[in-house]
N, C-alpha and C positions, 0 to 999 in steps of 0.2 A: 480611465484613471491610472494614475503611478503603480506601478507593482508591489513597491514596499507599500506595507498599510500601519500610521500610524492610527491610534486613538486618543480623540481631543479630553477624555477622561483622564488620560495618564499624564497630562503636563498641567502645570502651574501657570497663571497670565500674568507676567513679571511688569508689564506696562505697553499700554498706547504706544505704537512708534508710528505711525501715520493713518490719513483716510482719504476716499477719496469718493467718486460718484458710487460705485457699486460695492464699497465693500471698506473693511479696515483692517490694518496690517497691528499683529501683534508680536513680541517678543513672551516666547513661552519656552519653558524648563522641565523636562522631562523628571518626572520623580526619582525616578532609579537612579538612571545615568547620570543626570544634573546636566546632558548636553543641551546647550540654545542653540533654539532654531526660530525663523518668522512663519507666524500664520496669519492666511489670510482670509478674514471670515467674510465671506456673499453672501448677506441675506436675500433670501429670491424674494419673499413676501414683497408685494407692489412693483415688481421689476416686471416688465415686461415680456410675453417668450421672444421676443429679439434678443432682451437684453439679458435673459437667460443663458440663450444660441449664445452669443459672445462669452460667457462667462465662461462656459463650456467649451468653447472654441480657446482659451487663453490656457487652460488647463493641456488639452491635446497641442497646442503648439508649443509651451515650456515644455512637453517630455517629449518633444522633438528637437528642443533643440538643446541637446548636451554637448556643451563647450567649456572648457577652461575658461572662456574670459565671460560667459554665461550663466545667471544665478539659476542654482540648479535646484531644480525641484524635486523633493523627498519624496512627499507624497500628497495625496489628495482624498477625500472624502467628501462623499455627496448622500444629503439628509435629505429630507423632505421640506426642510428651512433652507437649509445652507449647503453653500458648498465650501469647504476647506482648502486652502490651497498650504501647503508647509513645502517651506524652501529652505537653504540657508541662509543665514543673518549675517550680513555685515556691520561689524562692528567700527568700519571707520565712518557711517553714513551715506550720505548720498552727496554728489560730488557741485550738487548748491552749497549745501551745505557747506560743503568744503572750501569754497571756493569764496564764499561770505565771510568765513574763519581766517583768510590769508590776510597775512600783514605787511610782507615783502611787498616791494613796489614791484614784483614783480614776479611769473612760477620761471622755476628755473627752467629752460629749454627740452633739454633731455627726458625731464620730467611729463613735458607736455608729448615728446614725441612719443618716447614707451609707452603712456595711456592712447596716441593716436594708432599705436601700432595693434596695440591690444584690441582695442575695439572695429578695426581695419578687417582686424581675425575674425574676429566674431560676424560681422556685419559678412565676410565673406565666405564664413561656413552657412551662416541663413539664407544668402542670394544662391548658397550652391544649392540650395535646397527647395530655391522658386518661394521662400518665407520673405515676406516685407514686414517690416518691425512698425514701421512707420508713426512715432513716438520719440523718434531719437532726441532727448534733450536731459540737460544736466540733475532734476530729480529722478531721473530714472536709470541714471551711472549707479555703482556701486561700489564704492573700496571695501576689500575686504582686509583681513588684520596684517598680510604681507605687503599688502599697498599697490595689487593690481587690482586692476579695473573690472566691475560686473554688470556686464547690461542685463537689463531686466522690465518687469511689465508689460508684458504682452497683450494688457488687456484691448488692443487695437491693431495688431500683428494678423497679418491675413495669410494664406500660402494659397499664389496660384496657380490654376491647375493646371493640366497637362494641354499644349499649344495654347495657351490664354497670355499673352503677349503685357497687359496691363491693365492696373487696376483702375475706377474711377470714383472710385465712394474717397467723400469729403471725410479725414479723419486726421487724428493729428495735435499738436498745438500749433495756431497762427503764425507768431513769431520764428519757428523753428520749421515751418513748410516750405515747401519749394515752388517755385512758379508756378510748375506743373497743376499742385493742386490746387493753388490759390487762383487759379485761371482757370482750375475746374475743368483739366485738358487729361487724358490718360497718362498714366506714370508709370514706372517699372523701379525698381532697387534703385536706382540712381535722386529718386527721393532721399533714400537715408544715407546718403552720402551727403546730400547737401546738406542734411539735419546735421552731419556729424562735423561738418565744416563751420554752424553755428557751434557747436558745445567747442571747438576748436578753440575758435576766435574768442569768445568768453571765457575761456584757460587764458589766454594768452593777456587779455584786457580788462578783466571783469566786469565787461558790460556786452549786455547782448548784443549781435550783428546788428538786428532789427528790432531798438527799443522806441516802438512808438503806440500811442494809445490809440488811435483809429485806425479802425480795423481797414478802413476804406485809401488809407495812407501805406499802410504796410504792403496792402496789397500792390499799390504803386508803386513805391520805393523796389519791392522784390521784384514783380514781373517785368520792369522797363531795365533792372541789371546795375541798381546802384549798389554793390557789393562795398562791402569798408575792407580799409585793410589793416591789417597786424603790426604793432610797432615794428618801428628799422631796429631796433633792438634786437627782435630775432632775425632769423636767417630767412631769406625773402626766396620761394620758389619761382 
């Protein structure tokens, strides 16, 4: 667990800001200080010990990986219910979100490149570190109040070991996987490149790379390489 140790006694739950299979994200206020932070409450109750192992395992890979463009993690706390996770809160949301809120026909360029760059970093301090995130997609970006970018959720983030070459556990969202997995073939980092290639393309268009409803279609469309491409509007590599 985190080395700072807060106590979920000492804050106030200011409100719900998300949920998901294992757990819900809250925004909570320290009494004293009044600083906000997000926590993230696991209840184990009914979880399974795999689904424990992973909870566990998302904890030990966020305090591994401290990054500037990475939501960093405070502390953590583990009960005999739950496990806590406290992170910082970004307060610009999550970069759907964001991206749902745009009204311009279009993000300005530069804009898209300093978030590609920023995340570039990031994705390249966890592959130096043999970490696959493998989750890369736009609810799991983060803007914080200066208006860079925070990857984050781990909760499906694996680090492989030492001479382990790739991974092959199905994990991920559909829309946002790469060949690789969706052909159920081994992978390496180069998964979450391709994820970060979708959240790219969805800055740039505001529609997914791969928006289609059968699962059985997507999976054609990606592995046979029909890639879309980005308006002539931006600058074509």
């Amino acid at each position: 667990m985190a080395e700072k140790v807060l106590y979920t006694e000492d804050f106030d739950v200011l409100g719900l800001v998300g949920s998901g299979n294992f757990g819900k994200v809250y925004l909570i206020e320290h009494r004293v200080t009044h600083l906000q932070f997000a926590r993230k409450d696991i209840h184990l109750s009914g979880l399974s010990r795999e689904q424990i192992v992973k909870s566990e395992s998302e904890v030990e890979m966020m305090e591994k990986a401290k990054h500037p463009f990475i939501l960093n993690i405070i502390s953590s706390v583990r009960t005999p219910e739950y496990i806590y996770i406290f992170t910082e809160f970004c307060f610009g949301g999550d970069l759907k979100k964001f991206i749902a809120s745009v009204t311009d026909p279009e993000l300005p360029e530069k804009l898209i490149v300093c978030w590609l760059i920023q995340l570039t970093e990031a994705l390249q301090f966890l592959h130096g570190k043999n970490m696959l995130h493998r989750d890369i997609k736009p609810e799991n970006i983060y803007l914080s109040d200066n208006g860079n970018i925070k990857l984050g959720d781990f909760g499906v983030s694996r680090q492989l070991k030492l001479n382990e070459f790739a991974a092959t556990t199905f994990a991920g969202t559909p829309c946002y996987m790469s060949p690789e997995i969706l052909s159920q073939k081994g992978y390496n980092s180069k998964t979450d490149i391709w994820s970060l290639g979708c959240v790219i393309y969805e800055l740039a268009t505001r529609e997914r790379a791969f928006n289609v409803n059968d699962y059985f279609f997507l999976v054609f469309k990606v592995v046979r390489g029909e890639s879309p491409k980005i308006p002539n509007s931006y600058s074509q590599a």
